[in-house]
N, C-alpha and C positions, 0 to 999 in steps of 0.2 A: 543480738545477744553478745554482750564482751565475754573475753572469754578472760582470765585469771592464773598467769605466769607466774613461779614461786620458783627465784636461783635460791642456790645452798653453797653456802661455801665453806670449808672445811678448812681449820688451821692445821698444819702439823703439829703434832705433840712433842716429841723432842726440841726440834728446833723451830723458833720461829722467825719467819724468814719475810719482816714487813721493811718496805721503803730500802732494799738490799742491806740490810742487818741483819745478823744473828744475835736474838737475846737471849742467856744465859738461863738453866730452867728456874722455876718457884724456889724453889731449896738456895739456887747459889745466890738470889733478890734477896731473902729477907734482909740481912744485916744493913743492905743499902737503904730497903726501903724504912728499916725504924731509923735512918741515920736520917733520911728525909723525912719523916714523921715528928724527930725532935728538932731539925732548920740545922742541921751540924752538918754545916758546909765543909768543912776539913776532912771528917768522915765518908761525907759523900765523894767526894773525890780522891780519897784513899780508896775508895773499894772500887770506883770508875775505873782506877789503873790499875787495881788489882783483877779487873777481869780481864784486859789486854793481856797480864801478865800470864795468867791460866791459858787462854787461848787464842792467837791473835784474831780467828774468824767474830771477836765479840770487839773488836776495835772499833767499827762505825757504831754501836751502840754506846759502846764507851764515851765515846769524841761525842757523839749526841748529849750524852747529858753533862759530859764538862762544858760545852757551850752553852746549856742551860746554867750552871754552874756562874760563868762569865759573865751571864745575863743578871744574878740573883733570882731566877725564876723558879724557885720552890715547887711550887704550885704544874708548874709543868712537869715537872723531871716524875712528882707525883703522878700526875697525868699518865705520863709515859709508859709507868712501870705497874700499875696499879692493874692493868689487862692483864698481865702475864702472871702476878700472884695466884 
């Protein structure tokens, strides 16, 4: 008889803390994420360095989506941010 292992794994709720970033909570995303929702690329990278500017511990998420940004990959940056709404 096999027997049936179930991990669990728990995010923190303030901070979330994937691939060593810290992203920003739901509240300070939205503005980014309707700037992603309408392709306003200027916008999205006004509020990328607007969250270095608040904290610098939100810098590697930052820099992650201005590289997406670089890339014109919309679709990702959505990806990215869409867990943490």
């Amino acid at each position: 008889m096999r027997e049936i292992h179930f991990l669990y794994f728990l995010l923190p709720t303030p901070l979330h803390e994937i691939d060593n970033w810290i992203v920003p909570e739901p509240e300070q995303l939205k503005d980014i994420y309707k700037a992603v929702e309408r392709c306003r690329v200027t916008e999205i990278e006004a509020e990328a360095n607007k969250f270095k500017e608040i904290d610098a511990k939100y810098s590697a998420f930052s820099n992650k989506i201005l590289s997406l940004i670089d890339e014109f990959d919309i679709d990702a940056i959505a990806a990215l941010i869409e867990p943490y709404m």
